[in-house]
DSSP file (Angstrom, degrees, kcal/mol; ACC not computed):
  #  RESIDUE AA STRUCTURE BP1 BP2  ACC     N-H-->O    O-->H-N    N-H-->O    O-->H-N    TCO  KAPPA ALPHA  PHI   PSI    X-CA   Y-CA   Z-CA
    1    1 A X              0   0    0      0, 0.0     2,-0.4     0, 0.0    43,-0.1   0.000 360.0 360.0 360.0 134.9   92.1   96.6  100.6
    2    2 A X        +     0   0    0     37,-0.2    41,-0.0    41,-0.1    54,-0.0  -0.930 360.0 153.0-118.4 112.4   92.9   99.8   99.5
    3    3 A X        +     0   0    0     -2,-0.4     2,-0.4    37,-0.0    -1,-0.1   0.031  31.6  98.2-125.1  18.8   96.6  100.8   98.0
    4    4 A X        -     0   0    0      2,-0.2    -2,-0.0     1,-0.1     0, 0.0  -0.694  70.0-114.7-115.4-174.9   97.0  103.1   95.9
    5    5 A X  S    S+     0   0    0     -2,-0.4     2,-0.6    12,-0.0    -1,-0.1   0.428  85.4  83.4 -95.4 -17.2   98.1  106.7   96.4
    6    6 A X        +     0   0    0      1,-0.1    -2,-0.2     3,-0.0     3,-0.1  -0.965  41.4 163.6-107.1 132.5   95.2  108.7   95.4
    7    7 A X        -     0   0    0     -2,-0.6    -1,-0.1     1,-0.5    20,-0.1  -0.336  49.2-102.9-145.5  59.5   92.7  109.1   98.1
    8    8 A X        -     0   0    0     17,-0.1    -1,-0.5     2,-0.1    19,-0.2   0.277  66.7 -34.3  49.3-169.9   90.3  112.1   97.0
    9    9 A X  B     -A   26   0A   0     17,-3.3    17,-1.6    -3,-0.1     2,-0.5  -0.489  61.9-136.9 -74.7 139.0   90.5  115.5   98.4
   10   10 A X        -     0   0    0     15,-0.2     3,-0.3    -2,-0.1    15,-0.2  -0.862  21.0-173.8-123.2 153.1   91.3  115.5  101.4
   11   11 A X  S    S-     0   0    0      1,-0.5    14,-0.2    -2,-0.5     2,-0.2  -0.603  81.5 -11.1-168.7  88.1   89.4  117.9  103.8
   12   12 A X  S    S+     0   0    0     12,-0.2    12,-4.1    -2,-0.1    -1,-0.5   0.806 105.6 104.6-104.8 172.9   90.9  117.6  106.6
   13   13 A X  E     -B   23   0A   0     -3,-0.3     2,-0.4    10,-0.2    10,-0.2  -0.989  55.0-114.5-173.6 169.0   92.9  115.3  106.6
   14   14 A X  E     +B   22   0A   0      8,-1.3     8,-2.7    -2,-0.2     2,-0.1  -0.998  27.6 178.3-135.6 159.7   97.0  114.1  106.5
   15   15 A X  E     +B   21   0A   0     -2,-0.4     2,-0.5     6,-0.2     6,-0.2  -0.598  20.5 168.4-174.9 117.2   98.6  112.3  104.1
   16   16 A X  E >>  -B   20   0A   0      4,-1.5     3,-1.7    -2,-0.1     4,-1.4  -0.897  39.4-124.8-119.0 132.9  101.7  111.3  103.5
   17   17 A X  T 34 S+     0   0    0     -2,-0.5   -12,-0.0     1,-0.2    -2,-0.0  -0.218  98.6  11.6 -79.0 137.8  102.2  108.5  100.5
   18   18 A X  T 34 S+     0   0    0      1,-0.1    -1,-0.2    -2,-0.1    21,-0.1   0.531 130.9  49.3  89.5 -17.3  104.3  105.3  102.6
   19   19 A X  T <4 S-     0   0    0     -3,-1.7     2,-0.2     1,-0.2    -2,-0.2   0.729 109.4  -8.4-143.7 -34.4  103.8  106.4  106.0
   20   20 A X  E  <  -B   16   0A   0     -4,-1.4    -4,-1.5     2,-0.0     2,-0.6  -0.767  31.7-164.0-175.5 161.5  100.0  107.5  107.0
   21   21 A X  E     +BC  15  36A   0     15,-1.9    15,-3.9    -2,-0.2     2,-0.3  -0.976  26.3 166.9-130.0 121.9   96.6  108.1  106.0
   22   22 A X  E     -BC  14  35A   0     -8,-2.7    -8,-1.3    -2,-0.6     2,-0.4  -0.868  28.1 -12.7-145.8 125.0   94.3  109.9  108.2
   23   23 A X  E    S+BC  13  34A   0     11,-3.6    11,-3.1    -2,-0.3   -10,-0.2  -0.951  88.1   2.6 135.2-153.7   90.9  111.6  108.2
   24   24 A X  E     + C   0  33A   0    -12,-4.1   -13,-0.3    -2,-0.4     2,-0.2  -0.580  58.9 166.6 -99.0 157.2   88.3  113.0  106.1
   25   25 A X  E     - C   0  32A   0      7,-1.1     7,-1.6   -15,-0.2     2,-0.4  -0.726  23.4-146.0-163.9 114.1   88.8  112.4  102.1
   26   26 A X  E     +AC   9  31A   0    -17,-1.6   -17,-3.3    -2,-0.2     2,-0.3  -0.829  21.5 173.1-104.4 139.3   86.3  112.8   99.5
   27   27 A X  E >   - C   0  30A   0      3,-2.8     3,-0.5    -2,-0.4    -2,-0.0  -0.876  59.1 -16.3-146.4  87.2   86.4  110.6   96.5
   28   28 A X  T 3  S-     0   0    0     -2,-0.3     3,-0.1     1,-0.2    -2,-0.0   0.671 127.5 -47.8  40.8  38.9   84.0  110.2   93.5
   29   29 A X  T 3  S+     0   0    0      1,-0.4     2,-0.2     0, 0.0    -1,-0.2   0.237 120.9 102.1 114.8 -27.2   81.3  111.9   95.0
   30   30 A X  E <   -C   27   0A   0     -3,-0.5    -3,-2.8    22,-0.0     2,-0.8  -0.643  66.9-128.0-104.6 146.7   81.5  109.8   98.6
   31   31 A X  E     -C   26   0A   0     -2,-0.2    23,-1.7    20,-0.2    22,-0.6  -0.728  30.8-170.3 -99.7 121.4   83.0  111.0  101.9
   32   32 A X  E     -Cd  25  54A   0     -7,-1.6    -7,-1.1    -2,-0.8     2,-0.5  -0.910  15.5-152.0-117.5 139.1   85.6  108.3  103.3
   33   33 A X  E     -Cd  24  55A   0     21,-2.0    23,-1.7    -2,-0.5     2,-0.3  -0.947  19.2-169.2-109.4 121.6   87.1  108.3  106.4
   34   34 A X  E     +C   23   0A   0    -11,-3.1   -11,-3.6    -2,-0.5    23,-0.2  -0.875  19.9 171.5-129.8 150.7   91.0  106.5  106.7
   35   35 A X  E     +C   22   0A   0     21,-0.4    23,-3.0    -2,-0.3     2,-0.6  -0.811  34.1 143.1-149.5  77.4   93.2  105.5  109.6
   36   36 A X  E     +C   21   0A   0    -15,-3.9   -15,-1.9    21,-0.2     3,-0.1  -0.784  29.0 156.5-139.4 120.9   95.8  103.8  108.1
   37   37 A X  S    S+     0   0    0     -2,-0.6     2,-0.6   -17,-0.2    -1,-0.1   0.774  86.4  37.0-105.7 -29.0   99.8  103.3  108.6
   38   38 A X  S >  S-     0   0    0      1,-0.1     3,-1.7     3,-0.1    -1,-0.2  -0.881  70.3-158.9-131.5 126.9  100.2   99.8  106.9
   39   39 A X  G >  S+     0   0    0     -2,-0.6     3,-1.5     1,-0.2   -37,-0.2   0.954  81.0  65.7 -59.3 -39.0   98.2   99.2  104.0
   40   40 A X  G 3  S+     0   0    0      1,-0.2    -1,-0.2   -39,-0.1    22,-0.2   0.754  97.9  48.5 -83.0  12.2   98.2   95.7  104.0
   41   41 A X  G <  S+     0   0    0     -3,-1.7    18,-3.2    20,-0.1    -1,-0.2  -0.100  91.4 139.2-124.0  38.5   96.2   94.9  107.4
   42   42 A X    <   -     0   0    0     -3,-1.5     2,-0.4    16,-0.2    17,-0.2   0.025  30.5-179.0 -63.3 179.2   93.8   97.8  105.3
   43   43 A X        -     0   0    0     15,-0.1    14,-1.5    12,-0.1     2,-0.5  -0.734  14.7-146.3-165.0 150.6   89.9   96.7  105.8
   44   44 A X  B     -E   56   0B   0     -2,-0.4     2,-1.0    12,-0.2    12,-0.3  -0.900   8.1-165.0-129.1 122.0   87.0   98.7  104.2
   45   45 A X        -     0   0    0     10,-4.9     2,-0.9    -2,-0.5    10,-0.3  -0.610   9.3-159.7-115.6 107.8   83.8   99.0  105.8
   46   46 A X        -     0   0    0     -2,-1.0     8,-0.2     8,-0.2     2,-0.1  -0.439  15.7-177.8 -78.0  97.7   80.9  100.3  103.6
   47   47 A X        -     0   0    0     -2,-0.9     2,-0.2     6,-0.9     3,-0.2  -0.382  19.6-138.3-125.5-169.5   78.2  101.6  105.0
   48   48 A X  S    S+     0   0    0      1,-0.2     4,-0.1    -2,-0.1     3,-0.1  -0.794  77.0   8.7-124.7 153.1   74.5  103.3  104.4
   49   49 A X  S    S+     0   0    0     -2,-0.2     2,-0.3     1,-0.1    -1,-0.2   0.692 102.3 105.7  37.6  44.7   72.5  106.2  105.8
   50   50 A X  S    S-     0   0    0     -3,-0.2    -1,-0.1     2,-0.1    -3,-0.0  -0.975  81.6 -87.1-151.8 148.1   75.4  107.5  107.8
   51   51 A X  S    S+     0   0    0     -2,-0.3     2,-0.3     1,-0.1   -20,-0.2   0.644 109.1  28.0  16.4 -85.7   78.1  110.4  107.9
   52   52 A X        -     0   0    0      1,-0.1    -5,-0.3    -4,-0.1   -20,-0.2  -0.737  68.7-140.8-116.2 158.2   80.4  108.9  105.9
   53   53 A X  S    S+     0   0    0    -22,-0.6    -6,-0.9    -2,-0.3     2,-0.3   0.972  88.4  19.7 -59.1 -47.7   80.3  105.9  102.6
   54   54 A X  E     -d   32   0A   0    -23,-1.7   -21,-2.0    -8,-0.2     2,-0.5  -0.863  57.1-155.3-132.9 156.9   83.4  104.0  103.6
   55   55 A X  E     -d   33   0A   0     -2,-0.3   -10,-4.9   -10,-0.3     2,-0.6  -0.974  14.1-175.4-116.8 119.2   85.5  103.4  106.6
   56   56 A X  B     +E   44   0B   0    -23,-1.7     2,-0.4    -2,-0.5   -21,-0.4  -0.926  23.0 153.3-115.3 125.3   89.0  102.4  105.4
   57   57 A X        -     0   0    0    -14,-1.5   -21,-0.2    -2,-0.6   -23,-0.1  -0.883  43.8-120.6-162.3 135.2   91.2  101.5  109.1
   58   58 A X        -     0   0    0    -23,-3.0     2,-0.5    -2,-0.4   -16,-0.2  -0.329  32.5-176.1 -60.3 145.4   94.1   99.3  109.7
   59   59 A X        -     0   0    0    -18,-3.2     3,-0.2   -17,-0.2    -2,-0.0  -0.932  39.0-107.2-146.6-178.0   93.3   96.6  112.3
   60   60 A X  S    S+     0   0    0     -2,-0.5     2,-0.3     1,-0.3    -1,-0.0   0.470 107.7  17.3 -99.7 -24.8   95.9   94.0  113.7
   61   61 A X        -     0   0    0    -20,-0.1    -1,-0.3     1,-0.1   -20,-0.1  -0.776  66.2-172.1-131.5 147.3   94.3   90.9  111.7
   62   62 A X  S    S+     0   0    0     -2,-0.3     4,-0.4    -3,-0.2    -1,-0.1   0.306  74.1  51.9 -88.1  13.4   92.2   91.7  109.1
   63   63 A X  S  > S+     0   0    0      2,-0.1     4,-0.8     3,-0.1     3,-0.5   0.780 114.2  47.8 -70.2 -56.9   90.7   88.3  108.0
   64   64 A X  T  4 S+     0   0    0      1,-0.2    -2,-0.1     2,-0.2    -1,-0.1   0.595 107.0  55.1 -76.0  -6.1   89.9   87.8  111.0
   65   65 A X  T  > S+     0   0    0      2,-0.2     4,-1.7     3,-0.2     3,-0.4   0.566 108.3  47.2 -75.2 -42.9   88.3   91.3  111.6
   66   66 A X  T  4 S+     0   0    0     -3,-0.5     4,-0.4    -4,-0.4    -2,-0.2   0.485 101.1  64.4-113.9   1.4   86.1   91.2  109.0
   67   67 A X  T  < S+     0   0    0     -4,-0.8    -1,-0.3     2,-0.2    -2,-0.2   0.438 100.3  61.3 -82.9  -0.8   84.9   87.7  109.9
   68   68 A X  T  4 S+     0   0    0     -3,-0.4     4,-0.3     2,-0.1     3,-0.3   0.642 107.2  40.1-125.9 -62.6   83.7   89.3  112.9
   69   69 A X  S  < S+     0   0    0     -4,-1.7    -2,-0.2     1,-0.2    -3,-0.1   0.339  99.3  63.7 -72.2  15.5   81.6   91.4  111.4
   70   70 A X  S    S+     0   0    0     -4,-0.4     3,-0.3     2,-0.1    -1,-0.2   0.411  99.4  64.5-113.5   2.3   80.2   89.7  109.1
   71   71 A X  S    S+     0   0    0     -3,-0.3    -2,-0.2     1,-0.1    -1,-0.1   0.912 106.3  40.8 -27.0 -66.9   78.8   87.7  112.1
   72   72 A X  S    S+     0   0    0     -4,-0.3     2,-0.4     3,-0.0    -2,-0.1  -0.082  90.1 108.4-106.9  30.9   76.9   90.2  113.4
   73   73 A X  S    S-     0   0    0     -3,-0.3    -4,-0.0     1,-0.2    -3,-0.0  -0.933  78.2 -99.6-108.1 137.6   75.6   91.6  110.2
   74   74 A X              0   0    0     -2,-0.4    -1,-0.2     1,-0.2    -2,-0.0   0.420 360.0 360.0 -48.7 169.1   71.6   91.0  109.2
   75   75 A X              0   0    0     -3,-0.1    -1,-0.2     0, 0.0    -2,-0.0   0.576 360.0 360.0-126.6 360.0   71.4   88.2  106.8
């Protein structure tokens, strides 16, 4: 879960501290992509040989979300 108020440079992107986080954002070297209005139902999904490093996006449970993919990820 991610909560704090710095979330790299953002290019492009909006971001307003409380209220939403959206876009592109670069951030110790990695490009992250955020969709987020409430922080705490936050998920991050990291991934490799693609676009971007992380996917940060609100979903509607996260526990259960990410138990979901981690179903259908190789083992």
């Amino acid at each position: 879960m991610r909560r704090s108020w710095w979330h790299g440079i953002r290019m492009p992107g909006t971001s307003l501290p409380g209220v939403i986080t959206a876009g592109t954002f670069y951030q110790h070297g990695q490009r992250l992509f955020w969709d987020v209005h409430h922080p705490e139902n936050t998920i991050v999904i990291s991934l490799h040989d693609e676009r971007y490093n992380e996917l940060i996006v609100e979903v509607a449970d996260p526990q259960m979300t990410v138990q979901l993919i981690q179903q259908w990820l190789p083992r």
